[in-house]
C-alpha positions as CSV (number, residue, x, y, z in Angstrom):
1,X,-46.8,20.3,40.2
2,X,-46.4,23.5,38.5
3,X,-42.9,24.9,37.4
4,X,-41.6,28.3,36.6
5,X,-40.3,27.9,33.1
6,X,-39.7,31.6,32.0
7,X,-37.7,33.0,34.6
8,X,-36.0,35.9,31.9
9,X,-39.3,36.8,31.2
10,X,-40.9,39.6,32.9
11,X,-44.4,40.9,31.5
12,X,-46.4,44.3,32.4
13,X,-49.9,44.5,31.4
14,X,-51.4,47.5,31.9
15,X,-54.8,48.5,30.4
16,X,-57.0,51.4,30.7
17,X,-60.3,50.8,30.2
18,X,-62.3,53.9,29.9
19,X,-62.8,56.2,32.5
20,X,-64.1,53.7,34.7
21,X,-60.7,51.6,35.4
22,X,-57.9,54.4,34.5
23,X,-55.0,52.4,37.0
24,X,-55.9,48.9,36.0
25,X,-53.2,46.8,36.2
26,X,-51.8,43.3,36.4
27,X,-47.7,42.0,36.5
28,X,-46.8,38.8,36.2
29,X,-42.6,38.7,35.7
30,X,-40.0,36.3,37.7
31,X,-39.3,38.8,40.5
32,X,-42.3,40.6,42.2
33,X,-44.5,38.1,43.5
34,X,-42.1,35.3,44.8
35,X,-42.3,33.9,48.3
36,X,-40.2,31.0,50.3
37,X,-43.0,28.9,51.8
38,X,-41.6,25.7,53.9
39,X,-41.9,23.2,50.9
40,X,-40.6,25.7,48.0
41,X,-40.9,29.0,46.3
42,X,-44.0,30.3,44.7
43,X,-44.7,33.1,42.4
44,X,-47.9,34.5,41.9
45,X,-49.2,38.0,40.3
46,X,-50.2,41.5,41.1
47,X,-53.8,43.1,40.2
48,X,-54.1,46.2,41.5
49,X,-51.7,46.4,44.1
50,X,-52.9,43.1,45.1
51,X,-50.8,39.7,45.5
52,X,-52.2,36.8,44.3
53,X,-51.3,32.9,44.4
54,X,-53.7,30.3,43.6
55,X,-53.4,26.5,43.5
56,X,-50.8,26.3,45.9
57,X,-50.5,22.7,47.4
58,X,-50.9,22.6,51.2
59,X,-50.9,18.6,51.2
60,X,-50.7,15.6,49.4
61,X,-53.2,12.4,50.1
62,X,-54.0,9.0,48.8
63,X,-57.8,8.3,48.4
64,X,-59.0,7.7,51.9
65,X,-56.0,8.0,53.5
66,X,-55.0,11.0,56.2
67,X,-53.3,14.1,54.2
68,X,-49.5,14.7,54.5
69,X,-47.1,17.6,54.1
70,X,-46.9,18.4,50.2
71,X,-43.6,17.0,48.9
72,X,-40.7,20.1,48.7
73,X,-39.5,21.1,45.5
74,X,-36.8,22.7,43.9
75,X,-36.7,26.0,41.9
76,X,-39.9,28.0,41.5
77,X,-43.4,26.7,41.5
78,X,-45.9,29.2,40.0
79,X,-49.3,29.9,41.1
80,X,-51.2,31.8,39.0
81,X,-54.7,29.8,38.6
82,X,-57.0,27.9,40.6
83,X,-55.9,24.0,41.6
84,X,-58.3,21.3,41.0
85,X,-61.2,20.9,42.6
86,X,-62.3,17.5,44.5
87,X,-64.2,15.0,42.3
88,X,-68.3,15.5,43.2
89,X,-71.7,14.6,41.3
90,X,-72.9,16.5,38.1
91,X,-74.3,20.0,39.2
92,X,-78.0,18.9,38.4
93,X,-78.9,22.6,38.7
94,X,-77.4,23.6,35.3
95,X,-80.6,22.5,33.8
96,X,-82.3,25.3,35.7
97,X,-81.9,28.1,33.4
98,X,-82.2,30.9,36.3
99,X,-79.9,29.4,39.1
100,X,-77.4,28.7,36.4
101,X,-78.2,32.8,35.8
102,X,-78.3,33.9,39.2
103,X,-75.0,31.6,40.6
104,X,-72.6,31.0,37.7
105,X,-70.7,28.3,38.6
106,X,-67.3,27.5,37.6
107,X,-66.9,23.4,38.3
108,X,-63.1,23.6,37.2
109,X,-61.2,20.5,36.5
110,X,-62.2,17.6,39.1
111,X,-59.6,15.5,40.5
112,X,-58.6,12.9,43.8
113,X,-55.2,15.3,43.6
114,X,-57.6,18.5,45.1
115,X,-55.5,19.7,48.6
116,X,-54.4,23.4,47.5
117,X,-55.2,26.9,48.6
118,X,-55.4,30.3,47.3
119,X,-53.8,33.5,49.1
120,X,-54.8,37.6,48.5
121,X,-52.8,40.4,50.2
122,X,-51.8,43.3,50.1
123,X,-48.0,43.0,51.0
124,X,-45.2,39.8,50.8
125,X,-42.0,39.8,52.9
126,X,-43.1,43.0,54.9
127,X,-43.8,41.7,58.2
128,X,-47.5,43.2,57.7
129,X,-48.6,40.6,60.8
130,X,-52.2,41.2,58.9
131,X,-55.7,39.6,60.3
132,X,-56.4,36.2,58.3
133,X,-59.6,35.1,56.8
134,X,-59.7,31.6,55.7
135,X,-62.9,30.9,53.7
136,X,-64.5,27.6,53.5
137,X,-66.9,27.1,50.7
138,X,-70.2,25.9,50.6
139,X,-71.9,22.9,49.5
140,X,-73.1,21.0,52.2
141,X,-70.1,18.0,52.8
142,X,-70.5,17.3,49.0
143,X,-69.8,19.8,46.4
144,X,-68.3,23.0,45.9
145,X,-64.9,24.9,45.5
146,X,-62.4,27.5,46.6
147,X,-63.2,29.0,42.9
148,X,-66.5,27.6,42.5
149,X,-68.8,30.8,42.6
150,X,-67.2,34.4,40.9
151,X,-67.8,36.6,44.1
152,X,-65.5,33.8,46.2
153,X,-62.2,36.1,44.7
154,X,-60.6,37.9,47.6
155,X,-59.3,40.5,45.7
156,X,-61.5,43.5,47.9
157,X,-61.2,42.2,50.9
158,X,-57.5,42.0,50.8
159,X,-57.8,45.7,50.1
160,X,-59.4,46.4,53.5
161,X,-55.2,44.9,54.8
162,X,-56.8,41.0,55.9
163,X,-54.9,38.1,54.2
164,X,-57.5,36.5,52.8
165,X,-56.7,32.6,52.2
166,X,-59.8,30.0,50.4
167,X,-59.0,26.0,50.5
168,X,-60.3,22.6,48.5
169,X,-60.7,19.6,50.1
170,X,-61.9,16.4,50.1
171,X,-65.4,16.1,49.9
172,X,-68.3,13.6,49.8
173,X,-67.5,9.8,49.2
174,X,-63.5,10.9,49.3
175,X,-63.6,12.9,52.4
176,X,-66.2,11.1,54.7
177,X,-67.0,7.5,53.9
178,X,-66.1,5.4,56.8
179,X,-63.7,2.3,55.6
180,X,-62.3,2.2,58.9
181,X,-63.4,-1.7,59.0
182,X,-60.9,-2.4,56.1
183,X,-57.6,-1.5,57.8
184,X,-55.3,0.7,59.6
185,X,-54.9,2.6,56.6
186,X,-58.4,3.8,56.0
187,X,-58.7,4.6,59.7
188,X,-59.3,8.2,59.5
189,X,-61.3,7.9,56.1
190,X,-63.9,9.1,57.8
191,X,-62.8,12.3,58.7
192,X,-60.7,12.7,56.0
193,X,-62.1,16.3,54.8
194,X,-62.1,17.6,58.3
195,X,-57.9,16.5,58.8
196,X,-57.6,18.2,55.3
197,X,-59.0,21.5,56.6
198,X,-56.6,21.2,59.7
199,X,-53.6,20.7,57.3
200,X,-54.5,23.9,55.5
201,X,-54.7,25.4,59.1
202,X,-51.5,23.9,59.7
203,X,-49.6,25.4,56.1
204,X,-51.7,28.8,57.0
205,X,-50.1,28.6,60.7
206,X,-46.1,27.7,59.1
207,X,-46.9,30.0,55.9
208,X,-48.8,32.6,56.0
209,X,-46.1,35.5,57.8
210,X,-44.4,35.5,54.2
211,X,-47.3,36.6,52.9
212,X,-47.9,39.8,55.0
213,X,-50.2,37.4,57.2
214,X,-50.5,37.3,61.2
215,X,-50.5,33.2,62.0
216,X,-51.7,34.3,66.0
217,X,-54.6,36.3,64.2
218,X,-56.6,33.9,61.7
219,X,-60.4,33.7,61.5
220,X,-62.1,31.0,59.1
221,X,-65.6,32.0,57.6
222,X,-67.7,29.9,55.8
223,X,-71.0,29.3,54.3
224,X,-73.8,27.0,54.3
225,X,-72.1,23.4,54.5
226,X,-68.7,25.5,55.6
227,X,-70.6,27.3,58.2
228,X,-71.1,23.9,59.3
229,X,-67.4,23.2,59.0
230,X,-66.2,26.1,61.2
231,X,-68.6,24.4,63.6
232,X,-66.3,21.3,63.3
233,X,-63.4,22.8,63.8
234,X,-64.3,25.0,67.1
235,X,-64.9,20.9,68.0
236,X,-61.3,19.6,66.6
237,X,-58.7,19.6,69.3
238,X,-56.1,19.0,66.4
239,X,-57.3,22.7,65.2
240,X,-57.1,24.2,68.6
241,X,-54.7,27.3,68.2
242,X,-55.0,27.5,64.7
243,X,-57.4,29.7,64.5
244,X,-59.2,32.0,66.9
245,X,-62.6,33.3,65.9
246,X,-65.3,31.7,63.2
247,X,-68.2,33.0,61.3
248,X,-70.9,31.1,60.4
249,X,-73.3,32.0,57.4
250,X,-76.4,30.0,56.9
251,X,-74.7,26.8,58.3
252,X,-75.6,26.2,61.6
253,X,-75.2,22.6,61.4
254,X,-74.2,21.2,64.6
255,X,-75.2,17.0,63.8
256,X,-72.4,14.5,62.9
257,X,-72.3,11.2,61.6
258,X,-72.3,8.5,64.4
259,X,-69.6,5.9,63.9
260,X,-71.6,2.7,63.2
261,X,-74.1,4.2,60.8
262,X,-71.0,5.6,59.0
263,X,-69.0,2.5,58.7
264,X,-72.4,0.5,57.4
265,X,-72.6,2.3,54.8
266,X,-68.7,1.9,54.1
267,X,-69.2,-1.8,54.0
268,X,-72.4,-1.5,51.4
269,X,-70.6,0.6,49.1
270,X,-67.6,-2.0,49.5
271,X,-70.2,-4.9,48.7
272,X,-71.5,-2.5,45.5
273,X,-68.3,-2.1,44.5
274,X,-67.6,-6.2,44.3
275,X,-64.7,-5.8,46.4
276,X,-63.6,-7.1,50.1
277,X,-61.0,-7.1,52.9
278,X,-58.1,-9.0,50.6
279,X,-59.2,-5.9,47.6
280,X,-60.2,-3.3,48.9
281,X,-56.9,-1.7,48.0
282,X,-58.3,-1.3,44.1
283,X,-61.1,1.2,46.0
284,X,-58.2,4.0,46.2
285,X,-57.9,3.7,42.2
286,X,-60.7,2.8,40.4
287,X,-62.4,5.4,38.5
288,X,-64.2,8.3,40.3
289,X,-67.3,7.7,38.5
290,X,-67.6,3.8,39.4
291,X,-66.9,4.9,43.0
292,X,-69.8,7.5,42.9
293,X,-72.4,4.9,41.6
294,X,-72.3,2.3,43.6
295,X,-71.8,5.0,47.1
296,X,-75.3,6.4,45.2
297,X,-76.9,3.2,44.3
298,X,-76.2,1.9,48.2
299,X,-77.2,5.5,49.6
300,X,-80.6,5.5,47.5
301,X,-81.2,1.6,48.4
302,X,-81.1,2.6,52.2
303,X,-83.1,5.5,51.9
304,X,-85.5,4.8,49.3
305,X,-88.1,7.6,49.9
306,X,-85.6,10.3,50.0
307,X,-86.1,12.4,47.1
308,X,-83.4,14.8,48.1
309,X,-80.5,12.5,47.2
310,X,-82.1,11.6,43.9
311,X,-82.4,15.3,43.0
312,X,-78.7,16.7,44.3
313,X,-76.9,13.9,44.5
314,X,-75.9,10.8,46.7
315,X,-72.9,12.9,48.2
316,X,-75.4,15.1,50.4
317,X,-75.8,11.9,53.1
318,X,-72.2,12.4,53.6
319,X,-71.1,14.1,56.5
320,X,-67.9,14.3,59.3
321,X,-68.1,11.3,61.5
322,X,-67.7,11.4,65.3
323,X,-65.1,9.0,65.2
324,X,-63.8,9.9,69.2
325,X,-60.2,10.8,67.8
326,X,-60.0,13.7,65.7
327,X,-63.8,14.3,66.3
328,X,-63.8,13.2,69.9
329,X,-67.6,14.8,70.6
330,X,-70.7,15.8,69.8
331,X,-70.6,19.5,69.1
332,X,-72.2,20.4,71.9
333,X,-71.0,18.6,74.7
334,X,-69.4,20.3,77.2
335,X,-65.7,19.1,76.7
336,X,-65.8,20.9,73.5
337,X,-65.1,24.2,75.8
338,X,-61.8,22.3,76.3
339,X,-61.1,22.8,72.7
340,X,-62.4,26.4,71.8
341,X,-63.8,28.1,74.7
342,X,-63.4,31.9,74.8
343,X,-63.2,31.9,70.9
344,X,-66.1,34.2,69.7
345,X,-68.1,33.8,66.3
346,X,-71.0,36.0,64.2
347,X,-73.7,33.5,63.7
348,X,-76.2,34.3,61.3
349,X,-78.8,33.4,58.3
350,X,-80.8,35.4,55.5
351,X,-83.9,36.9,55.6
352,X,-85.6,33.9,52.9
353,X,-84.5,30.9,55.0
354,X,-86.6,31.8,58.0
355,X,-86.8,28.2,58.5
356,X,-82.8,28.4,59.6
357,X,-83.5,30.7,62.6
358,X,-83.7,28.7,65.1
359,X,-80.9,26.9,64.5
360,X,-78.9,30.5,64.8
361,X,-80.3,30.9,67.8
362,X,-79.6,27.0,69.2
363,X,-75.8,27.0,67.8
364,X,-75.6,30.6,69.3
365,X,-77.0,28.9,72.6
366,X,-74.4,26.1,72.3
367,X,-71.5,28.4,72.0
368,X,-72.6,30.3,75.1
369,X,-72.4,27.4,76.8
370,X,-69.1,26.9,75.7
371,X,-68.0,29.9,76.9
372,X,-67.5,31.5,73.4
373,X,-69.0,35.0,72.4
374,X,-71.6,35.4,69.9
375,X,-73.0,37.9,67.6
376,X,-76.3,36.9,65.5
377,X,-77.6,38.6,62.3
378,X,-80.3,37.9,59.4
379,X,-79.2,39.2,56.1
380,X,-82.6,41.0,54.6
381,X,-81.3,43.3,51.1
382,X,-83.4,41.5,48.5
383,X,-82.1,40.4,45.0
384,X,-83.7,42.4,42.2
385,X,-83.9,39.8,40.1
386,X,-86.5,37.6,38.6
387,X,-89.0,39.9,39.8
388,X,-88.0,39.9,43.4
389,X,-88.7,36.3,43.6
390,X,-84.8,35.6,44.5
391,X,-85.3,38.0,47.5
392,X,-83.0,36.8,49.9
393,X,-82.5,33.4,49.1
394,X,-78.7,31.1,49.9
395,X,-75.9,32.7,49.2
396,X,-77.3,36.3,48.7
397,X,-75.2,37.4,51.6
398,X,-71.8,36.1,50.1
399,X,-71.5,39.0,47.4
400,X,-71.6,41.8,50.4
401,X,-69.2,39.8,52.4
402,X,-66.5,39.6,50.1
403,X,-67.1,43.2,48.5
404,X,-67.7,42.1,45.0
405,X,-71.1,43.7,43.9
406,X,-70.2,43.2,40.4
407,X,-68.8,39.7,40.4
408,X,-72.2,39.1,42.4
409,X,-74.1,41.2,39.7
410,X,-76.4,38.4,38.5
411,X,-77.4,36.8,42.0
412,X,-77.9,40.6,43.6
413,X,-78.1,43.5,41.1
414,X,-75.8,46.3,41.6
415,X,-77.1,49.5,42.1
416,X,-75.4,51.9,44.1
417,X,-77.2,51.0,47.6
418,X,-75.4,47.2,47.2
419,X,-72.7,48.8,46.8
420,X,-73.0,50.8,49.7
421,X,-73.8,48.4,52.3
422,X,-71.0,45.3,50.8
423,X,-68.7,48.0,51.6
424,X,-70.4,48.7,55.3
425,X,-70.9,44.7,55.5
426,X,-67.2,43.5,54.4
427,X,-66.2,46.3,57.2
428,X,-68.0,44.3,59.9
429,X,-66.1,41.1,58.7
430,X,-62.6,42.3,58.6
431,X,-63.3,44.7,62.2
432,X,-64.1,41.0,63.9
433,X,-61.4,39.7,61.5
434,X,-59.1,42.2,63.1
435,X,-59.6,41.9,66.9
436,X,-62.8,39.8,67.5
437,X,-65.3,43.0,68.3
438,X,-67.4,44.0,65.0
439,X,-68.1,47.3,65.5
440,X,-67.3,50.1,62.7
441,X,-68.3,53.6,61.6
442,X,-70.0,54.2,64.6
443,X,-72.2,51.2,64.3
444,X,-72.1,48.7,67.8
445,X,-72.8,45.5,67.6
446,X,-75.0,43.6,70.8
447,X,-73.2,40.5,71.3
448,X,-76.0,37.3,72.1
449,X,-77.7,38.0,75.3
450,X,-80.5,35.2,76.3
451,X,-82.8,36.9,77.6
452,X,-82.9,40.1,74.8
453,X,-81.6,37.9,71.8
454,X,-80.2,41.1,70.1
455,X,-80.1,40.5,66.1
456,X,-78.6,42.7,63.6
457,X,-80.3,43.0,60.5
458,X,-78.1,43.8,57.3
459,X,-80.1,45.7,54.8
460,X,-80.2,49.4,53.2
461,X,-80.6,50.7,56.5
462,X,-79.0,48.5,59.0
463,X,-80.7,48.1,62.6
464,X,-81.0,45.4,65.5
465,X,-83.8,44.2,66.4
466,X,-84.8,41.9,70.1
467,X,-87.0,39.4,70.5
468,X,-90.5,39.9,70.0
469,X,-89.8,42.6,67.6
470,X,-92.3,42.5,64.8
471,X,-90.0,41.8,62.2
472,X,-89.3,37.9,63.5
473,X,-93.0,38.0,62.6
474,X,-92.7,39.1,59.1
475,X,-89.8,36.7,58.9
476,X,-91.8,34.1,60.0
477,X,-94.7,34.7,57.6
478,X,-92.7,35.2,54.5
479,X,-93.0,32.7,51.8
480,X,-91.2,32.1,49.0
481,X,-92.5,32.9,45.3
482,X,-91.6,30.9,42.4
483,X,-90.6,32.7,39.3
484,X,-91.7,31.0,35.8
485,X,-88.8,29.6,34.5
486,X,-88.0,27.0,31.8
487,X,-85.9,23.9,31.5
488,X,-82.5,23.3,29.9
C-alpha cells in the first residue's frame, strides 16, 4: 500500500512546449485530486484538465483463493502510477524486432499482489453521473495489462465526459487452474480471474460516483482475450446489474473450459509440482517461476504437438471454467438470457483477421438469441508501416478507439486522416457508451438483422456494407504478407 507522505507539499508543473502544446499542464499537490472511496482516500493528479488515479486496489486475494474487499486504511493513499501487473510467461515476441516496434510493450513489475484499477475523468465530487467505460485488456486468459500497451491511457476519452476505468487481474495459472479437488479453499480457483473482474465491477458500482462516474451507466469493452471476457460476464449472474452494455473487439470467444478437463490438469500440475492433498498449501507460495514450469511442462506433456504453447507460452491453454456456480453455463445456452438479456453490444473484428468473421457473425447470432441488441463492424484503415505489410492486423483498431493516434504512432502512423477517423471512431464508442445507440454526426448505425447482416466498415471513408457485398469477398481473399525482418 501506498501512502501520502508530503501532504504540505503542493507542486505545479506547467510546461509549454512549443507551439504545439501551449496549455500543457500537470498538478500533483495534497488538495486537488483527493477522493473518499469506501476503503480510504486517494489522491491522484491532473493533466490537462484531466483526473487521474492509477493503481488503486479494488481487492485483495491469496493465490487461488476468491478476491476480497481491499483492506481500509487510514490517511491518504496516493495513486499516481500503474499497480502491478499479474505474474505471466516471458513476452517471447521481444525477439521480433518489428512487433517489439509496432506494439511497445510495457511488462511493468509482475506480482501475485496484481487486483488494482486505474480511473480518467474529467470531474471528482461533482455529481457528473458520467457514462463508464471499463476496459479489459487483451491477451488471451494469459498475458497482458491495464498499462501494458501506450494507446491503453484514457486520458482522450475522458475528454469526450465518459469515466474511463482499466483493471489487472489474475491471469493464466493464477486465475484459472482448477484445484478445486484439493479443498474448500481452492474451490473457485478456477474462476478466479473472472470473480476478480466482478470485484472490480463491484468497487466501480460502490466507487465510481466520487469520481464524476454514473454506477447505473457502465459499459466494459475489451479486446481480443477481453473481448472474450465481456462475453463471460454477459454469462456471470454475480455480474448481472453491474454493467449494462459490452463491446467486443476481435474476441469473439464464446468456448469455456469444461470442469473435468480443468481440474485434470490441476492435479498434473500438483503431481509436477511434487506436492499432494496434505501440501498443497506450499502451492499458494512457492515461487511464480516454479509454478509456471511445471503448469508448462504438464501442459506441453498433454499436448505434445501443439506448437502454439511452445511458441507463446503454456498460459494460452488457460481459460474460465464452467464450473456451474459463478459460470453456471455455456455461453450460449438459453438461461444466459436470465443473466443479460436486453443488454446490447458492438461486435466486431479487423479487416486482416478475416478468419474471425464468422465468429462475429455466430456471437452476434448468440446474443440475438438472447434477446440482446447487436451492432457488427470490421475495422479496415491499414497501418503504414513496414511497407503496408501490418495492414490491419490485432490490435490496429485499439489506437482509434481510445483517441490516441500518437501514443499508437508506431503500430498505425499518424497522418492527419488517423486522426480524423480515431476522433469519428472514439465518438461511436462513447455515443453507445452514453445511451446504448451509436449513432453520431449524422452517421446511423444498422443494428444486426439476419437476414441483411448490416456491417459497418471503419476506414477513411466509413460505409456499411450487407451480405453479399463484394467487399466480404476481398476480405475473404486477402492474405497476409510478411515483411523481412531480423531476429533479436
Amino acid at each position: 500500500m501506498r501512502r501520502f507522505t508530503f501532504f504540505a507539499i503542493a507542486v505545479l508543473l506547467v510546461s509549454a512546449c512549443g507551439q504545439r502544446y501551449p496549455d500543457h499542464s500537470v498538478i500533483v499537490n495534497s488538495e486537488d485530486a483527493l477522493v473518499q472511496t469506501v476503503a480510504g482516500t486517494v489522491c491522484g493528479y491532473i493533466e490537462d484538465g484531466i483526473y487521474t488515479f492509477k493503481g488503486i486496489d479494488y481487492a485483495k486475494a491469496k493465490r487461488f483463493e476468491a478476491p476480497e474487499d481491499p483492506d481500509p486504511w487510514e490517511g491518504v493513499q496516493t495513486a499516481l502510477y500503474y499497480g502491478n501487473q499479474c505474474h505471466q510467461a516471458p513476452r517471447l515476441t521481444w525477439q521480433d524486432d518489428c512487433e517489439a516496434f509496432l506494439y511497445q510493450w510495457d511488462d511493468g513489475v509482475q506480482s501475485d499482489d496484481c487486483l488494482n484499477l486505474n480511473v480518467w475523468t474529467k470531474g471528482i465530487n461533482d455529481g457528473g453521473k458520467r457514462p463508464v467505460m471499463v476496459w479489459l485488456h487483451g491477451g488471451g486468459y494469459a498475458m497482458g495489462a491495464s498499462s501494458e500497451l501506450p494507446f491503453y491511457d484514457g486520458t482522450n476519452l475522458a475528454k469526450k465526459d465518459v469515466v474511463l476505468v482499466s483493471i489487472n487481474h489474475r491471469l493464466n495459472f493464477l486465475g484459472y487452474l482448477d484445484l478445486s479437488d484439493f479443498g474448500e479453499k481452492y474451490k473457485y480457483s478456477g474462476v478466479a480471474g473472472v470473480m476478480d473482474m466482478v470485484k472490480a465491477l463491484e468497487w466501480v458500482h460502490k466507487n465510481i460516483a466520487a469520481f464524476g462516474g454514473d454506477p447505473d451507466n457502465v459499459t466494459i469493452f475489451g479486446q481480443s482475450g477481453g473481448g472474450g471476457k465481456v462475453n463471460i460476464l454477459l454469462g456471470a449472474p454475480s455480474a448481472k446489474g453491474l454493467f449494462h452494455r459490452g463491446i467486443i473487439e476481435s474476441g469473439s470467444m464464446t468456448s469455456l473450459m469444461n470442469q473435468e478437463t480443468a481440474r485434470a490438469m490441476g492435479r498434473a500440475v500438483v503431481a509436477k509440482l511434487g506436492l499432494d492433498e496434505k501440501t498443497i498449501d506450499r502451492i499458494q507460495t512457492i515461487p511464480y517461476s516454479e509454478l509456471l514450469a511445471a503448469a508448462t511442462e504438464a501442459v506441453v506433456e498433454q499436448n505434445p504437438r501443439n506448437t502454439f504453447y511452445r511458441l507463446y507460452g503454456a498460459g494460452m491453454w488457460c481459460s474460465p471454467v464452467l464450473d456451474g456456480e459463478v459460470i453456471p453455463y455455456p455461453l450460449n445456452d438459453e438461461r444466459v438470457a436470465e443473466i443479460s438479456a436486453g443488454l446490447p453490444t458492438i461486435i466486431g473484428c479487423n479487416f486482416s483477421e478475416n478468419g474471425m468473421l464468422r465468429s462475429v457473425y455466430n456471437n452476434a447470432e448468440m446474443r440475438r438469441k438472447l434477446d440482446g441488441t447487436s451492432y457488427l463492424y470490421v475495422f479496415a484503415k491499414p497501418s503504414p508501416h513496414m511497407d503496408g505489410t501490418f495492414h490491419t492486423n490485432h490490435c490496429t483498431e485499439m489506437p482509434f478507439v481510445f483517441n490516441n493516434i500518437w501514443l499508437g504512432r508506431f503500430m498505425v502512423g499518424c497522418d492527419k486522416s488517423a486522426y480524423k477517423l480515431a476522433d469519428f471512431m472514439s465518438d461511436v464508442w462513447v455515443s453507445f457508451a452514453k445511451d446504448g445507440v451509436p449513432d453520431v454526426k449524422g452517421f446511423k448505425w444498422e443494428a444486426y438483422d439476419p437476414d441483411t447482416k448490416p456491417m459497418v466498415v471503419f476506414n477513411d471513408k466509413t460505409t456499411t456494407v450487407h451480405e453479399g457485398d463484394a467487399f466480404f469477398e476481398d476480405m475473404a481473399s486477402y492474405k497476409a504478407e510478411t515483411w523481412v525482418y531480423r531476429r533479436r
